[in-house]
C-alpha positions in Angstrom: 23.4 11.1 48.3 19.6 9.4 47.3 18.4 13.0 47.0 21.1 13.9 44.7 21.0 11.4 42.5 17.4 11.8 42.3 17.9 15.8 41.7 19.9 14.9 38.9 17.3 12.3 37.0 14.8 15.3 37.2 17.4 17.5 35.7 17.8 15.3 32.8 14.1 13.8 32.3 13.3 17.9 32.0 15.8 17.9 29.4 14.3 15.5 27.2 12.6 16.8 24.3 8.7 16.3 24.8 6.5 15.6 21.6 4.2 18.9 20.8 1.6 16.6 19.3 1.5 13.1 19.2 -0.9 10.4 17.2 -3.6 8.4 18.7 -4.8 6.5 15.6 -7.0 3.1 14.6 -8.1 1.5 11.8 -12.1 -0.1 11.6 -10.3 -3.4 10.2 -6.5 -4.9 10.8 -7.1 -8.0 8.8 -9.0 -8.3 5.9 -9.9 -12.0 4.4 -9.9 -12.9 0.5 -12.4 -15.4 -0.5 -13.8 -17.1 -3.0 -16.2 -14.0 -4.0 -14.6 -11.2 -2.2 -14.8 -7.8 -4.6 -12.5 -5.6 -2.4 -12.8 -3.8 0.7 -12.7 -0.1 2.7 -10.9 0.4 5.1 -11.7 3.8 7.7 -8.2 5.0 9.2 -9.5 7.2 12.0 -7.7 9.2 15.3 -6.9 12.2 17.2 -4.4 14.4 17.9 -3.3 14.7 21.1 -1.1 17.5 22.6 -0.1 19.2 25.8 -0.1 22.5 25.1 -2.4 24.7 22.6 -1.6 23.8 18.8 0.5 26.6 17.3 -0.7 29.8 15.3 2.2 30.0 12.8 1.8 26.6 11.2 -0.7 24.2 9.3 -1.6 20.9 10.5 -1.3 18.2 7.7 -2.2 14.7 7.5 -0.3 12.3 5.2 -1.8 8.5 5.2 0.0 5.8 3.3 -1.2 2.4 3.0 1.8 -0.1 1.1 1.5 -3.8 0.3 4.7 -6.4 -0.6 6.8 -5.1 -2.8 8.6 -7.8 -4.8 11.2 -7.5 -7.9 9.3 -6.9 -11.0 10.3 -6.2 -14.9 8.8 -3.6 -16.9 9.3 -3.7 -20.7 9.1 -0.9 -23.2 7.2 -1.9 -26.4 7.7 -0.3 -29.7 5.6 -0.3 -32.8 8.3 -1.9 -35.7 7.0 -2.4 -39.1 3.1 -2.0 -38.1 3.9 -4.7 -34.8 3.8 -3.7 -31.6 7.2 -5.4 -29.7 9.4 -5.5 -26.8 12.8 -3.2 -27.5 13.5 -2.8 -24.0 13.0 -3.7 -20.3 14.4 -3.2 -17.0 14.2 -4.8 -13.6 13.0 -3.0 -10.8 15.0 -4.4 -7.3 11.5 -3.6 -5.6 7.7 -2.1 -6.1 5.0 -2.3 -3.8 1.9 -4.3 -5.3 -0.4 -1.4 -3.6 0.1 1.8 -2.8 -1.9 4.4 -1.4 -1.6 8.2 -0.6 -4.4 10.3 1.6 -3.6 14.1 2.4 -5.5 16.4 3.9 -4.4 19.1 1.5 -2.5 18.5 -1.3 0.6 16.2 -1.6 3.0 19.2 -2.2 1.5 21.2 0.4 1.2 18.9 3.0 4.7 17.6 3.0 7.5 19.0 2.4 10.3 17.6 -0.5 12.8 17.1 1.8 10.8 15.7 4.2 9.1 13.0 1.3 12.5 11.8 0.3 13.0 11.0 4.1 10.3 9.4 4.8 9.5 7.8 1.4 5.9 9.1 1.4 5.2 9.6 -2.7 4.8 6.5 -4.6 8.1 7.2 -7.0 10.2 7.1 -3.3 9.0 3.7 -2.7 10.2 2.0 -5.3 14.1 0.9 -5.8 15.7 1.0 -8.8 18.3 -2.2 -9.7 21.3 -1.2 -9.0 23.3 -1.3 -12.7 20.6 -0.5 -15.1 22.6 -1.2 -17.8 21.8 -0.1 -21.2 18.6 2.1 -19.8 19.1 6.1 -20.9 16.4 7.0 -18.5 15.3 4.9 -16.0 12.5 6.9 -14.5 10.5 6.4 -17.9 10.0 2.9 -16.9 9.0 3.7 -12.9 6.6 6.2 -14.6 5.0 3.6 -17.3 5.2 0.8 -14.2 3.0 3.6 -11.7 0.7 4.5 -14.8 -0.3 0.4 -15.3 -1.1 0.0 -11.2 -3.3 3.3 -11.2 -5.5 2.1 -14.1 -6.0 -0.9 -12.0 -6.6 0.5 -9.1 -3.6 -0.5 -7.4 -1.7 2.8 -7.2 -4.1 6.2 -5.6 -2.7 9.2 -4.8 -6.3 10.3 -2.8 -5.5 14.5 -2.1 -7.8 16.6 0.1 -9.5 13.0 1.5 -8.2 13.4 4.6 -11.0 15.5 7.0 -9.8 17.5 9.8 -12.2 18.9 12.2 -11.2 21.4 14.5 -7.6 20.6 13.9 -7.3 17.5 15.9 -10.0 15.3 15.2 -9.1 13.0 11.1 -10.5 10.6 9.1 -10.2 8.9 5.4 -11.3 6.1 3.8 -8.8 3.5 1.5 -10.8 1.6 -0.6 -8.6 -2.5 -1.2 -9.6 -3.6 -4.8 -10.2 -7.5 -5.5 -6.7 -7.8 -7.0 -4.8 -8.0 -3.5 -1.7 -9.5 -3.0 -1.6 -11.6 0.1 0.8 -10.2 2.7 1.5 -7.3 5.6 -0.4 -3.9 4.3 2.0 -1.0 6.4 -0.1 1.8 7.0 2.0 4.8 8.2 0.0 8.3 9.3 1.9 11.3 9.4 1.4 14.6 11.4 3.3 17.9 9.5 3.5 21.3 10.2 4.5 23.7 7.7 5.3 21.0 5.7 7.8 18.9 8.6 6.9 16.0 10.0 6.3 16.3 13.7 4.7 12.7 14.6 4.4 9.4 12.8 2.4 6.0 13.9 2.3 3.5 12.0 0.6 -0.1 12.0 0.0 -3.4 9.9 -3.2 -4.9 8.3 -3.1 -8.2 7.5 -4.7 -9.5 4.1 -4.8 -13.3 3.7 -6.7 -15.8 1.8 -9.2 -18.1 3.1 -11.5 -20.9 2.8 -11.3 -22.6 -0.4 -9.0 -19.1 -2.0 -6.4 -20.5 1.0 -6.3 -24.0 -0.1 -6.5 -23.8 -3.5 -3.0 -21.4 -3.4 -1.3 -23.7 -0.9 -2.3 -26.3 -2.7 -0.6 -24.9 -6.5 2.6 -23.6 -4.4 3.0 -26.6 -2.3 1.9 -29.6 -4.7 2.1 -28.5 -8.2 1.9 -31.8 -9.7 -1.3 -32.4 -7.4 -3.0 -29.2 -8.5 -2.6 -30.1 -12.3 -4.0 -33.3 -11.9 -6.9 -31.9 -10.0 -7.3 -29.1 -12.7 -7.1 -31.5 -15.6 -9.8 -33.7 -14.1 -12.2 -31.2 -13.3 -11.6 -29.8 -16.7 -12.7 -33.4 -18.3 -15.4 -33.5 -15.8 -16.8 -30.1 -16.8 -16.7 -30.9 -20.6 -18.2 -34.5 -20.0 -20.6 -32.9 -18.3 -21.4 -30.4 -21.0 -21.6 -32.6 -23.0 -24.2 -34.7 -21.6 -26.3 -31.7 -21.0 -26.2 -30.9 -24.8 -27.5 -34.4 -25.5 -30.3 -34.4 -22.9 -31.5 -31.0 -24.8 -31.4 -32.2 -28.1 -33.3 -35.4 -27.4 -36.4 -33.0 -25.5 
């Protein structure tokens, strides 16, 4: 009876689908630490991939490496120019948008990935943000996700980084995310994604970990935890800087 039940697990474990290729991935930094004079950072996403069998003929490797911070509800307004003044005519509220995102492919975006295979897996930036569910009153909704992903790539916030990715000898990848000074604090997901032929075949995915410290950390606990406390400190500090100003004027003046 043992050997037939263990006749059948073999049966069924050789049924299982085995992985072709599979991801063995690490970053050279999980945590990075905002300070008082931090200017940004790089982060080096290396691995391998590792397989059982020769890589197939037929097919492309492609690497897609995506690097998202919090996302967080945000409102983007439309601004009109009205009798020579620029103003707000409209706005709509996003439900979420990430407050970094970054794209690395080792060829480019289109032919690394496929469409279907983006809108499953969220990979382009425009798949990562959510629309609010009634935008009322908003003929085109996508001109505002557009203007929103315009703003964060002239401050560095959005990259869509084709052809960084290096392959070598079809296993062996690398690229190189560069984290401007404007971080928000939180969980960075970082996803890297095998395709062939433009499907993906493997996924890994980790965390890196950006938080303030030193004086950045109390200074924002601090303002979030005693408001009234912070303005009293900033108010003093602000008559002590001016007093002290001061003085130095009237030390010069008298030499």
């Amino acid at each position: 009876m043992l050997r037939f039940l263990s006749i059948i697990a073999l049966f069924f474990l050789s049924a299982l689908p085995t992985r072709a290729e599979e991801i063995v991935a690490g970053l050279s930094q999980n945590r990075v630490s905002i300070t008082a004079t931090f200017v940004g950072s790089e982060i080096l996403i290396f691995g391998a991939v590792k397989r059982e069998s020769p890589p197939p003929a037929d097919s492309q490797l492609g690497v897609v490496v995506v690097v998202e911070g919090p996302s967080a509800p945000i409102t983007v307004r439309k601004k009109d120019k009205r009798f020579g003044i620029w103003v707000n005519t409209d706005a709509m509220e996003l439900a979420a948008a990430p407050s970094f995102y970054a794209i690395a492919t080792s060829n480019t975006l289109d032919n690394t990935i496929s469409k279907l295979d983006d809108f499953q897996h969220l990979i382009s930036v425009e798949r990562s943000i959510q629309i609010s569910d009634n935008p009322f009153n908003i003929d085109d909704p996508r001109e505002f996700t557009d203007a929103l992903i315009r703003i964060r790539e002239k401050s560095g916030l959005y990259k869509r980084l084709e052809n960084s990715v290096k392959l070598a000898q079809d296993t062996l990848f690398e690229t190189r995310i560069a984290l401007p000074a404007n971080l928000t604090e939180g969980d960075y997901r970082t996803r890297i994604l095998l395709t062939r032929g433009g499907q993906v075949t493997s996924e890994y995915e980790t965390i890196i970990n950006v938080q303030k410290v030193g004086l950045e950390r109390w200074i924002f606990n601090l303002a979030h935890e005693q408001p009234l406390i912070y303005g009293l400190l900033s108010l003093v500090i602000a008559i002590a800087a001016g007093w002290g100003a001061s003085a130095a004027f009237r030390m010069i003046l008298r030499n």
